[in-house]
N, C-alpha and C positions, 0 to 999 in steps of 0.2 A: 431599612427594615420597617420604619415607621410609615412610611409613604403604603407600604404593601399591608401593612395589617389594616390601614384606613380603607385601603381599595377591594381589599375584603369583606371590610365590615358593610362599606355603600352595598358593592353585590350582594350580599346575605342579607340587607335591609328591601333591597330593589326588588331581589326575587321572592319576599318572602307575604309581602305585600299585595299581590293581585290575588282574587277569587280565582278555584276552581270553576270552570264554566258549568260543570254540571248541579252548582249553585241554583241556576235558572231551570231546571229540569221539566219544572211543572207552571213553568211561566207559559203566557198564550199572549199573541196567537204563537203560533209554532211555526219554526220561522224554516218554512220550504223554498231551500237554494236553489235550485231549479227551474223551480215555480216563479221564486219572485223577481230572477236576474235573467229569463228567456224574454225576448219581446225588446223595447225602448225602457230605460230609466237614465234619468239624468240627478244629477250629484251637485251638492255646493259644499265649496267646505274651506276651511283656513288649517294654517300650519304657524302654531306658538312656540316660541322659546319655552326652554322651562321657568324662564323669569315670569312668562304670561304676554311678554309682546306678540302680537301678531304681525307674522315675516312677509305671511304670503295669503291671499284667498285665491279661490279657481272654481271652475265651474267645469261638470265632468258629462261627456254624453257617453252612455254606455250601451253598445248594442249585442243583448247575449243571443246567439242560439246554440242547440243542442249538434253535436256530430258523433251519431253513435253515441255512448255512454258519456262521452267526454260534452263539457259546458264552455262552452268558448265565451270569454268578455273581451270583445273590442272595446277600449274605454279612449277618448280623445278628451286630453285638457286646455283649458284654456286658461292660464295667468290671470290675477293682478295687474301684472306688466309688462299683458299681452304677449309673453312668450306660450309655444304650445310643446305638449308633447304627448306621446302614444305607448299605451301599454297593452299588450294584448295577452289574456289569461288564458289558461289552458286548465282548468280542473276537473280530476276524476276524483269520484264516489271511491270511497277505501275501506270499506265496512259503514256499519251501520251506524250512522253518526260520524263518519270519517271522512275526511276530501282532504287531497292532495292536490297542488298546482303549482304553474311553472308559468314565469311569464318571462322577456329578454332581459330583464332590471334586475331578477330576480336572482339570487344566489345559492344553487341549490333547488331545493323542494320546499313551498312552503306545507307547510302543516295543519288543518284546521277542523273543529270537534263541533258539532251542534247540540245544545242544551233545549229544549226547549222555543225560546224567542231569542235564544242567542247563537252564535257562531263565532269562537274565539279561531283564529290564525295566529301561527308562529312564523317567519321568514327573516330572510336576512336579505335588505335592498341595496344595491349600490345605487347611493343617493351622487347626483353632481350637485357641486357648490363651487364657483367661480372657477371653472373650467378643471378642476378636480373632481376623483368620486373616492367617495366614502361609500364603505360598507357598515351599514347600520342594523342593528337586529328592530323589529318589530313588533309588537306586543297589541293583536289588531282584535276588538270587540267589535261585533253589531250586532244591536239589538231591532226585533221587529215591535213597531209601535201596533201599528194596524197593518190589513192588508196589501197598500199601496204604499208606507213607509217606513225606513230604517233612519235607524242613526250610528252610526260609527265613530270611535274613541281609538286612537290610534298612540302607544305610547314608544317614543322613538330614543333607543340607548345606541349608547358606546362605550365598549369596555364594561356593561354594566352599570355607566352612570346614563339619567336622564337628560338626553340636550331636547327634547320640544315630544309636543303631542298633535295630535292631528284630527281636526273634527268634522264630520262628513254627513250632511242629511239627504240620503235618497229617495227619489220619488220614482215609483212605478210609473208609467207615460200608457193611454189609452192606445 
């Protein structure tokens, strides 16, 4: 019983903790998903423990175009440790301020809201870790700095507790 009101308490501390995205409502520039992910952008970023070590860094090339209303991201990673891998997104516009996406990692539909210069995502990933996968939920911000960069804060649970986060700086490509 003890074990379970602790693992309560973490979720009701976990979830209680992040901003409303429409926090950033009147923040600029104002961050146009379609705008700023059609054409070449490429990505750098590392993945922490929640202690703060860093696990992993990679470098991401991402090539969006539009098909019909749908935003396609071909994203290819490249490891730290020279391993590679490939996630291809699939997201539609859901209302006004709304986008929905599906990529093959993905678990479900993820979810995602635009604030201003921000654009929070919900999803659940199955992560692999030494020839295992984990389903992990998601808790993904990016914010637009200027018009050719983002940055991204990715907060990575299970069960409701924190195991790492994820930090991603992309650059729009000429």
């Amino acid at each position: 019983m003890l074990k379970l009101l602790v693992m309560l308490l973490c979720v009701g501390l976990v979830s209680c903790s992040r901003v409303d995205v429409q926090t950033y409502s009147q923040e600029k520039p104002t961050f146009e998903v379609r705008q700023f992910f059609e054409g070449r952008v490429e990505a750098w970023g590392m993945f922490q423990k929640r202690s703060g070590e860093v696990v992993k860094r990679f470098h991401v090339q991402v090539n969006g175009h539009s098909e019909g209303d749908k935003l396609i991201l071909d994203e290819s990673f490249t490891y730290s440790d020279g391993t590679k891998q490939k996630r291809v997104w699939t997201l539609t516009p859901a209302g006004p301020g709304q986008w929905r996406g599906t990529a093959g990692d993905v678990v479900g539909e993820a979810r995602g809201e635009v604030a201003g210069n921000t654009l929070r995502w919900n999803y659940v990933l199955n992560l692999p870790v030494d020839g295992k996968e984990y389903e992990v939920q998601l808790d993904d911000w990016m914010y637009m700095m200027d018009k050719d960069t983002l940055i991204n804060r990715s907060y990575m649970t299970k069960f409701g507790v924190e195991v790492g986060q994820i930090t991603l700086f992309f650059r729009k490509q000429p």
